[in-house]
C-alpha positions as CSV (number, residue, x, y, z in Angstrom):
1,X,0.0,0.0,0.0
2,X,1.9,2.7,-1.0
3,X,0.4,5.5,0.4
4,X,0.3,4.1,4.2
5,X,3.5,5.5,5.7
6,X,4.3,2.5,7.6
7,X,4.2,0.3,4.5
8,X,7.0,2.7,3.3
9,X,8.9,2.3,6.4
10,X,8.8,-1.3,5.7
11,X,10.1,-1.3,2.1
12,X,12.8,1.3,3.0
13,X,11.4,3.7,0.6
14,X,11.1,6.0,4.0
15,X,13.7,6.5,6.5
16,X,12.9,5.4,10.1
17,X,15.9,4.7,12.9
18,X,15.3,0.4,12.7
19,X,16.4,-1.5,15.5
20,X,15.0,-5.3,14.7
21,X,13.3,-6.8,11.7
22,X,13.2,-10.3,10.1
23,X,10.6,-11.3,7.2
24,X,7.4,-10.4,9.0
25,X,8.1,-7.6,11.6
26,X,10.0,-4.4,11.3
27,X,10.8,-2.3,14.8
28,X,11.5,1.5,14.9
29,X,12.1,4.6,17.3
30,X,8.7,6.3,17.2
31,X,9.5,9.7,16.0
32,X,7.8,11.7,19.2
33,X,8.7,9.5,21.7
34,X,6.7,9.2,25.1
35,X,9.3,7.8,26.8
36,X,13.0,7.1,26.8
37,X,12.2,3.8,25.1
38,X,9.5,4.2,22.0
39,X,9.3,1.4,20.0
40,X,6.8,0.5,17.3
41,X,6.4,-2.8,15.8
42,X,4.8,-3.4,12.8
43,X,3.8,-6.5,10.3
44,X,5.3,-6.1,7.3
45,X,2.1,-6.7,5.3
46,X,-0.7,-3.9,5.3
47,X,-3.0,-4.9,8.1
48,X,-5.4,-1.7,9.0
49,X,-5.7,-2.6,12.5
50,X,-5.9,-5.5,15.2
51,X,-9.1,-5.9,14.5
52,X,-7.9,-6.9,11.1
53,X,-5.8,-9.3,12.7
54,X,-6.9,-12.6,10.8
55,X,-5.1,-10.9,7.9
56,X,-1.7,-11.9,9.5
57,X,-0.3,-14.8,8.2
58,X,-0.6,-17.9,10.3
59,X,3.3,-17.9,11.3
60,X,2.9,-14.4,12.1
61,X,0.5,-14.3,13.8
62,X,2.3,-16.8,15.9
63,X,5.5,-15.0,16.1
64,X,3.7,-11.4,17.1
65,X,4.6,-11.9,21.0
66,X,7.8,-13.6,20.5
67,X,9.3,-10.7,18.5
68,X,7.9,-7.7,20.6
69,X,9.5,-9.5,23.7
70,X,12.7,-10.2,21.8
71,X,12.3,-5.9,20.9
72,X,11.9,-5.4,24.3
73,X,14.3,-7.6,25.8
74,X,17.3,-5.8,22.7
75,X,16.3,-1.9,24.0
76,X,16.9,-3.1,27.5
77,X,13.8,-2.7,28.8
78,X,12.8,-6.2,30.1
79,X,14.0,-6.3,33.1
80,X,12.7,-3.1,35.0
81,X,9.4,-3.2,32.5
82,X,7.7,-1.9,29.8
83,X,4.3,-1.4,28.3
84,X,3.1,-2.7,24.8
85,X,0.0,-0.7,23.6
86,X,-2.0,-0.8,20.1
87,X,-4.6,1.3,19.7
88,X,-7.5,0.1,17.4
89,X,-9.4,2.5,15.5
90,X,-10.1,6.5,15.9
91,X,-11.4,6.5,19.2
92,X,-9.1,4.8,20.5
93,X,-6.2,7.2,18.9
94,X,-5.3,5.4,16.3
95,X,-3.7,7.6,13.9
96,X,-1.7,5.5,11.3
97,X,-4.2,3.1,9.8
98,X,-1.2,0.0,9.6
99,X,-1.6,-2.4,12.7
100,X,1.1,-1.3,15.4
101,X,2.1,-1.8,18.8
102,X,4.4,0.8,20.7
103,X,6.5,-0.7,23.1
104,X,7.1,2.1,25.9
105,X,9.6,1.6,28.8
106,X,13.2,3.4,30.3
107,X,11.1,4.9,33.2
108,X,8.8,4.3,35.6
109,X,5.7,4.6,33.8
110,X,2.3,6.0,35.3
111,X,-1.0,4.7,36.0
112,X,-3.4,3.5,32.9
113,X,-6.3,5.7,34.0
């Protein structure tokens, strides 16, 4: 999908600061950062949102977790914590229509409410 910015990011037709990927995920520095540690994951393929999620491919789908732990784990974030959020749709915030997940963490974060 070429117009969806994050399928650019993917296809390195659009700079972003990477710091994991394989075949199915790519992970970046979010470019307003919440917290010392931003993080976004994202499939590869265009998926609009998690409630799209079917879309993934079987392996994955089965992979998601595996690879925002191992994204986690590589920032230096597991062991003191971090948060992993996806927002599904406009009112939830959603702003980029590509499924997502930010993975937050480098401080002590605050409450969810």
């Amino acid at each position: 999908m070429s117009e969806c910015i994050f399928c650019r990011i993917s296809a390195g037709d659009v700079p972003a600061d990477v710091v994991a990927q394989d075949e199915d995920f790519v992970a970046f520095r979010d470019a307003r950062p919440l917290a010392p540690v931003h993080l976004l994951v994202i499939p590869r393929s265009h998926v609009a949102s998690l409630d799209e999620a079917e879309e993934l491919s079987a392996e994955a789908s089965a992979r998601a977790l595996a690879f925002l732990a191992a994204t986690a784990r590589s920032a230096g974030v597991a062991e003191t914590g971090y948060r992993v959020i996806t927002n599904t749709g406009p009112d939830a915030g959603q702003e980029v229509m590509h499924l997502h997940w930010h993975v937050i963490g480098g401080t002590r974060l605050g409450g969810m409410a």
